[in-house]
N, C-alpha and C positions, 0 to 999 in steps of 0.2 A: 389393312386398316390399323390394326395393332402397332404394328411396325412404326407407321407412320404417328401414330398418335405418341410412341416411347422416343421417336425419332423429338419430336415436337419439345415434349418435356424434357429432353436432354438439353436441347437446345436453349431451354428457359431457363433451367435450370444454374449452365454456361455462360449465361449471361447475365444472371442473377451471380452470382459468384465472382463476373469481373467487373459487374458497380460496385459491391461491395469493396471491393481493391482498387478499382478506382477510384472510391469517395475518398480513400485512407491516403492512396498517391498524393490526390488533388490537395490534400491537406497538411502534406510532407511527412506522414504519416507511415510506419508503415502497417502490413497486416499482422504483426507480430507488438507493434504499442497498439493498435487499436484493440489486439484483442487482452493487452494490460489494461487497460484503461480503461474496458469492459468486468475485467475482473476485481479490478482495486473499488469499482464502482459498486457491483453485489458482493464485496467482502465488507463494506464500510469504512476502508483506512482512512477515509474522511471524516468520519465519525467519531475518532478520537484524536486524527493527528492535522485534525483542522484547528488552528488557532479560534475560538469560541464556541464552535461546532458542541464541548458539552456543555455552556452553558444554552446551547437553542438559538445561539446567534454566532454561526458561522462567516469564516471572511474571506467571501473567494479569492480576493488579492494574494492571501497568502494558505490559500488552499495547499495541505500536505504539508503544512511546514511548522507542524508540531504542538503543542497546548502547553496552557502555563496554570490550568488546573491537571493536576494528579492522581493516582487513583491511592488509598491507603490501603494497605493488602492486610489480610492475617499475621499477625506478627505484628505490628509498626513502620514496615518500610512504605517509602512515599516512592510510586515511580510517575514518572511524567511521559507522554508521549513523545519519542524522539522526533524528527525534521527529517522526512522523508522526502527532501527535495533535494537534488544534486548540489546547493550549496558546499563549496571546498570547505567553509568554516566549520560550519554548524549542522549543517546535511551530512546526503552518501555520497556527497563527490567526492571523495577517496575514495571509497567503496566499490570493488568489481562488482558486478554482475552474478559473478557464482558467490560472492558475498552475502550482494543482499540476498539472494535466492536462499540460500542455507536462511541467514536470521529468518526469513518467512517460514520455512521447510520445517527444520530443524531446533527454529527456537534456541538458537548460536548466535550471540554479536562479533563483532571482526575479530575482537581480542580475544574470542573462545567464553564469554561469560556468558553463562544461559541463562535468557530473561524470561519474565516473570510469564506466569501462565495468561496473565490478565491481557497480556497479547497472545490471541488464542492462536499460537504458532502449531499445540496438539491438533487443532480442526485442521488450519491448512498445512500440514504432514502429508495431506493426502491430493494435495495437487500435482499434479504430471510433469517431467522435467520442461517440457515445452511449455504447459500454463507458466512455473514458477518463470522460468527465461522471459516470458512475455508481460509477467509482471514488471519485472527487475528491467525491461527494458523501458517500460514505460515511466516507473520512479525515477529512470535516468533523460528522459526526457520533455519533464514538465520544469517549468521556470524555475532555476536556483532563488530561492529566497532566504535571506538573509535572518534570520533566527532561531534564538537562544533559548531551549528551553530550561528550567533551574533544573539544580542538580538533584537526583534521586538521593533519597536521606534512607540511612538505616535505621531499626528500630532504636529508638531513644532518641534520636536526632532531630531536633525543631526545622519542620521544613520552610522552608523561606517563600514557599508560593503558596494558593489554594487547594484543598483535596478536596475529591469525593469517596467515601469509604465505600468500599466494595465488602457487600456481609454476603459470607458464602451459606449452601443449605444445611 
């Protein structure tokens, strides 16, 4: 009876694990952006690199594809969230894969400059090579969109967008 009852749950179990790969199929998806596209979803990157998203009005048309408000850090420097959409211009369509993985990781932009903490790259340090790949697969599979976000200003520099000051404790 045991047998049969573990036999049974295996079973469910089996089958439960190929809708979920089918749903991803069915959606041209694979299981490797579904499970980016589950993590970029409880990380928040839509939270600051959605075009209105910090002002409370978000724009799903150009979801990921960067804000044209800023955060002002300690010091004076103004940074802006970058366009994490495969756009060649203004996104990571350059950008490999083990690219974007390091800027998430590692807190590394392509050209080696390490950005600000205010992209909390220290918390996710601690994601597994396969979450980070599954991220970085998934930023390469959502719609290029075409925009610009303004240019990070250093301290003394008049920024030419919006800020929000970030006051640390």
């Amino acid at each position: 009876m045991l047998a049969l009852a573990l036999a049974m749950l295996l079973g469910v179990a089996l089958l439960a694990a190929q809708s979920l790969d089918a749903g991803a199929s069915s959606r041209g998806e694979s299981a490797e952006v579904a499970r980016g596209q589950y993590l970029a979803t409880i990380m928040d990157c839509g939270g600051c690199h959605t075009p209105g998203a910090i002002e409370g009005r978000p724009d799903p048309d150009r979801s990921l594809a960067g804000s044209a408000v800023g955060f002002a850090l300690p010091g004076g420097a103004v940074v802006y969230p970058k366009n994490l959409t495969p756009d060649l211009e203004t996104g990571l369509g350059r950008w490999t894969p083990e690219e974007v993985a390091r800027a998430i990781r590692q807190g590394q932009s392509r050209n080696g400059r390490v950005l600000f903490p205010v992209m909390p790259w220290p918390s996710y340090s601690a994601l597994s090579d396969s979450d980070a790949r599954a991220l970085a697969a998934y930023l390469k599979s959502v719609p290029a969109v075409r925009f610009a976000v303004p240019r990070d200003t250093r301290a003394g520099e008049k920024p030419e967008a919006p800020y929000v000051t970030v006051v640390t404790p």
